[in-house]
C-alpha positions as CSV (number, residue, x, y, z in Angstrom):
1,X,-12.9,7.3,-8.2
2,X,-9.5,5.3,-8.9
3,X,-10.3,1.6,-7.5
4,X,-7.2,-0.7,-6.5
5,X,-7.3,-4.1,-5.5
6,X,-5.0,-4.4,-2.8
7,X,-4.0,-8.1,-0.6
8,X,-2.3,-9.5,2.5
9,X,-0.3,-12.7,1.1
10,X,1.3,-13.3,4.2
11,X,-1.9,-14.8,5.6
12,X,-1.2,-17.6,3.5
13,X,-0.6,-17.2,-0.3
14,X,1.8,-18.7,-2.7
15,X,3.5,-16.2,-5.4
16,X,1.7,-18.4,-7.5
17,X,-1.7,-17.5,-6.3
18,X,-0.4,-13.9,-6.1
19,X,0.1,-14.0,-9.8
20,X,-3.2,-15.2,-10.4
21,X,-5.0,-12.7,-8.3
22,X,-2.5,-10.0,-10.5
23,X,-3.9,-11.0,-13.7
24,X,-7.2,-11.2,-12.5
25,X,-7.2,-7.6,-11.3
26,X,-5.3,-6.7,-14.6
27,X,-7.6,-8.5,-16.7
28,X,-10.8,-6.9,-14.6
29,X,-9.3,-3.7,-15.1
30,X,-8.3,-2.0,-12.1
31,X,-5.4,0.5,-12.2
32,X,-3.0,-1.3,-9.5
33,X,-2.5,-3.9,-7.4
34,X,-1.2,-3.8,-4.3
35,X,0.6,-6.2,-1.5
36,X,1.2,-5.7,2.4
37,X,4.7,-6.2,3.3
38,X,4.6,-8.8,5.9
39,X,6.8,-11.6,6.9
40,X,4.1,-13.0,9.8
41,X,1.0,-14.2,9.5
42,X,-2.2,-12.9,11.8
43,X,-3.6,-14.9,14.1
44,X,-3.1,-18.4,15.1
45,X,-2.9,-20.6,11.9
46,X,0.0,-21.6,10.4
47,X,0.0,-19.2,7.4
48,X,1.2,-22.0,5.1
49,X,3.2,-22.1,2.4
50,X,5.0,-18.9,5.0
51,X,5.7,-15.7,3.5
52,X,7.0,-13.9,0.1
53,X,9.0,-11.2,0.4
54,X,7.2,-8.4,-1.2
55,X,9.6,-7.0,-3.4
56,X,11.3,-9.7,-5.0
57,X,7.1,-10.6,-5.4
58,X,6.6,-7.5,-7.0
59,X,10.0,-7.5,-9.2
60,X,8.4,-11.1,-10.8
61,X,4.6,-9.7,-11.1
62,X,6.8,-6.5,-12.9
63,X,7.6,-9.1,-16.0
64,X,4.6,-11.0,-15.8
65,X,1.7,-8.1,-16.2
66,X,1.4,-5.4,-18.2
67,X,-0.5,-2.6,-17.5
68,X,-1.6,-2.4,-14.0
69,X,0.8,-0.1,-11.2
70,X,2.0,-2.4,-8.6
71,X,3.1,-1.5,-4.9
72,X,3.3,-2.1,-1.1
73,X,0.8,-1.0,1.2
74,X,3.4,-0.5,3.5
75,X,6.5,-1.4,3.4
76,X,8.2,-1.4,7.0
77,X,11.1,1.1,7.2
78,X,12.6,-1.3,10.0
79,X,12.8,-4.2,7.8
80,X,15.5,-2.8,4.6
81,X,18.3,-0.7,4.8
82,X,17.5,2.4,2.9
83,X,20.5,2.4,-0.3
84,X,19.4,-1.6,-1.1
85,X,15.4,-0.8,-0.6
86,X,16.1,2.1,-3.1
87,X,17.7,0.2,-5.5
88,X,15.3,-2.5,-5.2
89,X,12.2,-0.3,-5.8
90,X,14.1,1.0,-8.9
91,X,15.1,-2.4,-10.3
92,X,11.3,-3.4,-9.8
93,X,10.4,0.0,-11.3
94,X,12.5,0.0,-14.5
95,X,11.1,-4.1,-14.5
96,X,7.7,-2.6,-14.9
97,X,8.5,0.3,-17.0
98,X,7.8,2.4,-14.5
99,X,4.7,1.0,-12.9
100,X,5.5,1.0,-9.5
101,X,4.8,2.9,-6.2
102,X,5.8,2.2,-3.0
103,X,3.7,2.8,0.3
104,X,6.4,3.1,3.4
105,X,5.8,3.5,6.9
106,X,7.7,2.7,10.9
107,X,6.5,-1.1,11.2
108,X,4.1,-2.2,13.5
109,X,3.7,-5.7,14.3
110,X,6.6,-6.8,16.7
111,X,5.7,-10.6,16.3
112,X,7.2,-10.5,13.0
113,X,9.9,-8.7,13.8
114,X,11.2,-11.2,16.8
115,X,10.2,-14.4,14.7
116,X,12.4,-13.0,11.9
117,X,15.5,-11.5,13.7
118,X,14.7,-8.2,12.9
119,X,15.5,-5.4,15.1
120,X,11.8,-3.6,16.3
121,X,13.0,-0.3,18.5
122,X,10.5,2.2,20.0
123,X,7.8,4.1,18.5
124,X,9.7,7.2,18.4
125,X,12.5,5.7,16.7
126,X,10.8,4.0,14.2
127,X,9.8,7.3,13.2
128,X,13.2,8.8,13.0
129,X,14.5,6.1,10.5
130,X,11.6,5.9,9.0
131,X,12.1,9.7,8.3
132,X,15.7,9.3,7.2
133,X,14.9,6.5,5.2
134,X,12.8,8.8,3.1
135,X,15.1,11.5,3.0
136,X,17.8,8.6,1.6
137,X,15.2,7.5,-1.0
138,X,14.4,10.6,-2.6
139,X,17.8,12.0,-2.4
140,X,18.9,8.6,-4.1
141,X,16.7,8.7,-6.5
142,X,16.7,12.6,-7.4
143,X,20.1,13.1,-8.0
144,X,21.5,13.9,-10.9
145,X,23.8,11.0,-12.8
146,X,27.0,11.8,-12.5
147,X,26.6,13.2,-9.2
148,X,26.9,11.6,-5.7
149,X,24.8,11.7,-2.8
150,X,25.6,12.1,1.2
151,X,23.5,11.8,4.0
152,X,24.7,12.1,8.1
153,X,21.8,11.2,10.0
154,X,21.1,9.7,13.7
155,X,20.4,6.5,12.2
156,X,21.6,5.9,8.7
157,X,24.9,7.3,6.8
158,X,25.3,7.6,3.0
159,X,28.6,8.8,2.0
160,X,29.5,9.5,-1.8
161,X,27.2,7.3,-3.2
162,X,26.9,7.2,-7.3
163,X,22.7,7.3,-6.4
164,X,22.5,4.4,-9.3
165,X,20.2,2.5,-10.5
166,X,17.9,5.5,-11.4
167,X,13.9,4.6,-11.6
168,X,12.2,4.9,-14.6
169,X,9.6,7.0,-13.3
170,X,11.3,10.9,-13.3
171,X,12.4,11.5,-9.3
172,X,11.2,8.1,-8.5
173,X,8.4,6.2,-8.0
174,X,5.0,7.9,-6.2
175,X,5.6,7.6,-2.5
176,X,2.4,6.8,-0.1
177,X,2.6,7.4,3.4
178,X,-0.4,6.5,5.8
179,X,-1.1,6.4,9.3
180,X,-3.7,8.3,11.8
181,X,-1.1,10.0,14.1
182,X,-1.9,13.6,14.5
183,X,1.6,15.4,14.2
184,X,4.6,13.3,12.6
185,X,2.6,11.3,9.8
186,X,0.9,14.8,8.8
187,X,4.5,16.2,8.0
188,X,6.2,13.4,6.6
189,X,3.1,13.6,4.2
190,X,3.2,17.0,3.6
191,X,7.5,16.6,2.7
192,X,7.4,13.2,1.1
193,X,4.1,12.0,-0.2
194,X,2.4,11.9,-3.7
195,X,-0.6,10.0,-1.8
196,X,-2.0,10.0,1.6
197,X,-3.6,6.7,3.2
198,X,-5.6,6.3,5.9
199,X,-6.6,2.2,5.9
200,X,-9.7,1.0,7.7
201,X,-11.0,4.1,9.5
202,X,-14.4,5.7,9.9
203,X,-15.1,8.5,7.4
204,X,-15.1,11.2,10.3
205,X,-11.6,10.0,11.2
206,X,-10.3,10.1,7.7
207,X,-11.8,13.3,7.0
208,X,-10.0,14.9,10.1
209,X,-6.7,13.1,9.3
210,X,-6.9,14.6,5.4
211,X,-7.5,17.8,7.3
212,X,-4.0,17.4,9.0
213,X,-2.6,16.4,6.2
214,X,-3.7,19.4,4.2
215,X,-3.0,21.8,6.9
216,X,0.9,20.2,6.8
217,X,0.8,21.2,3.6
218,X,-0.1,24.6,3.7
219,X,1.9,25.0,6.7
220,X,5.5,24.1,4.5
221,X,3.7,26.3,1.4
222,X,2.8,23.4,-0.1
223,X,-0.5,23.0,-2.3
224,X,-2.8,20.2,-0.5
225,X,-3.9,19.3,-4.2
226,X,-1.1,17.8,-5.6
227,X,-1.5,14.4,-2.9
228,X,-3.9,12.0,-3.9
229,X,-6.1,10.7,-0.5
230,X,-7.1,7.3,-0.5
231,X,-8.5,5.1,1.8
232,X,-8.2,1.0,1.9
233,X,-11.7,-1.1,3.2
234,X,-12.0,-4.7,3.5
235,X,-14.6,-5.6,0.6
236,X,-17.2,-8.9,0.2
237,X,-19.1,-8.7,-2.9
238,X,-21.9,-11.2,-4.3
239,X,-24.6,-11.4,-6.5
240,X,-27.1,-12.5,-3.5
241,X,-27.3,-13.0,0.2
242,X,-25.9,-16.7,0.3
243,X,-22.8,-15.3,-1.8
244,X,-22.5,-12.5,0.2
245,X,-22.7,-15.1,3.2
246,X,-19.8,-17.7,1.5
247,X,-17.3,-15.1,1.3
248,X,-17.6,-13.5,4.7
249,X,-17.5,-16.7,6.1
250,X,-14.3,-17.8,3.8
251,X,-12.7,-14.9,5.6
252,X,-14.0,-15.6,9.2
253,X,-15.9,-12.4,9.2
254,X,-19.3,-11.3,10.1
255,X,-22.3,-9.9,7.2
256,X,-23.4,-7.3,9.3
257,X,-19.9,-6.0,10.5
258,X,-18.1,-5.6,7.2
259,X,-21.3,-3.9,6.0
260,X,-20.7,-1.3,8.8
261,X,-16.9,-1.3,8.6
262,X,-16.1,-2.4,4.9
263,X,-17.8,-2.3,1.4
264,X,-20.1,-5.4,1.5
265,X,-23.0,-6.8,0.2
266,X,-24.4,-6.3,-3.6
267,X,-22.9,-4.6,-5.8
268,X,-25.3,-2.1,-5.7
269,X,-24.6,-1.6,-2.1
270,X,-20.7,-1.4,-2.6
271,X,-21.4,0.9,-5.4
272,X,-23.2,2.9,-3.1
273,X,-20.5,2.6,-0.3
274,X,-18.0,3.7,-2.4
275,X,-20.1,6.8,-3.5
276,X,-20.1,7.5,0.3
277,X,-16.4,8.1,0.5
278,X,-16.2,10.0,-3.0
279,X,-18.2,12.8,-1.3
280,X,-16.0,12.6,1.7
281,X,-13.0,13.8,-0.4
282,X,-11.6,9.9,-0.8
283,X,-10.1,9.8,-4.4
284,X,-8.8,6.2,-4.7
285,X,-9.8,2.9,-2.9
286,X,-7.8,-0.1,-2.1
287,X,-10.3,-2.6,-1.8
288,X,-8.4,-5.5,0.7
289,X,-9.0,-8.5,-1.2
290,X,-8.7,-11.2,1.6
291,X,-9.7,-14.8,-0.3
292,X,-6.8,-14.7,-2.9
293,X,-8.3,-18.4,-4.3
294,X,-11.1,-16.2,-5.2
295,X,-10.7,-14.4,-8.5
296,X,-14.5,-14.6,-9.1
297,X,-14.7,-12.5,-6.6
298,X,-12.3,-9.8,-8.5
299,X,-13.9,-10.7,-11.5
300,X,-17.6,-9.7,-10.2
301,X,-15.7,-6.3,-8.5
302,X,-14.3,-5.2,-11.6
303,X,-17.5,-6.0,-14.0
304,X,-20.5,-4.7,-11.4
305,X,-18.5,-2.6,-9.6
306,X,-15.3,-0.3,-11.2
307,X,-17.4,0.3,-14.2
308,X,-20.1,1.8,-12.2
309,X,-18.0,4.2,-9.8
């Protein structure tokens, strides 16, 4: 099982302590490490120092690590217009010599969207543009140099573009799409995805939504295999019960619930957890880091944890 450590900055995190929370996971040795794409905080603190926008964060953490893959988990298709967020994700990729993948999906929290001037329009919408974006970004990316792209849709119009720069990464950068609606997330999956991610669910529900997912795929002739399914979990790790106790608490959550919901407790027990998913079908875990002052705690993860999975 692939493990990824994967963090929500936007509830308060520097790109300073971003960066250190990068290296940590690079230096622990997990394969990636991933960012929401946020510009609000949750809840009612201030979120101090305020937000980093996550691409010009992951185009700095591009030149400042080396091996790990870096991406969003998502970024909102209401929030960019698809030609710059294309060339942005290939800037960052060609940064990172071709380390990068990019999670997309419609946008969710309004909040953010109103305290930011950004335009939030109905469900169904979202999911138009959010389809067009990824027609946009593949097309982009996928054509061939010295030829030009066009696009007419409802929502977005791309006429005679030069489809420049081009990612490192052959057709651009592995796409993950997520999301536990029955009928449009299924298909986009199926057309666009290299990985499917279901964050925060109950086996049962993930299993049933990779079922939908495969059946897309079949349905369009394509073979179910070649997406990877993954599954994010809010994780609290120690050595003991009082450790186990300080980090819950740092994140204002309950023992007993993230062992339920999340991959908690020793690392034996996380181990086990994780072990849990892998016969469910889950091939990679993004384990939501949520105390980025905390590298200990990656540190522990990656020495008791990713060696033993």
């Amino acid at each position: 099982m692939d493990l990824r450590i994967f963090t929500e900055p936007q509830q308060g995190a520097s790109y300073d302590t971003l960066l250190a929370a990068a290296r940590a996971t690079e230096a622990a040795g997990f394969s990636a490490f991933f960012r929401s794409d946020h510009y609000l905080k949750m809840g009612d603190a201030s979120g101090l120092p305020g937000p980093t926008d996550a691409w010009i964060t992951l185009a700095g953490l591009a030149r400042e690590t080396e091996s790990i893959r870096l991406g969003t988990l998502v970024t909102a298709a209401t929030f960019r217009l698809p030609g710059p967020l294309a060339i942005s994700v290939a800037q960052v990729d060609a940064m990172s010599g071709g380390r990068v993948d990019i999670g997309i999906g419609t946008g969710w929290y309004d909040a953010e969207h109103t305290a930011y001037g950004i335009p939030f329009p109905p469900l169904k919408e979202r999911f138009e543009i959010l389809e067009e974006q990824l027609e946009i970004l593949t097309g982009l990316w996928r054509t061939p140099v010295g030829e030009t792209f066009d696009f007419d849709g409802r929502h977005h119009t791309v006429s005679g573009s030069p489809a420049l720069p081009k990612p490192v990464q052959e057709g651009g950068p592995p796409i993950i799409i997520g999301g536990g609606g029955p009928k449009k997330t299924p298909a986009l999956a199926a057309r666009f995805a290299s990985e499917f991610n279901l964050p925060f669910a109950p086996k049962d529900t993930w299993v049933t939504q990779r079922g939908r997912v495969q059946d897309a795929c079949r349905d369009i002739g394509r073979d179910p295999a070649e997406l990877t399914y993954s599954v994010a979990l809010v994780v609290c790790v120690g050595a003991d019960e009082p450790e186990i106790a300080r980090r819950a608490a740092a994140i204002g959550r309950e023992v007993d619930e993230l062992r339920q919901n999340g991959v908690c407790g020793t690392p034996s027990e996380a181990v086990a957890r994780l072990q849990e998913w892998a016969e469910a079908g889950a091939e990679r875990v993004y384990l939501q880091v949520l105390d980025l002052d905390d590298l200990d705690h990656i540190e522990l993860l990656g020495r008791e944890v990713r060696t033993a999975v």
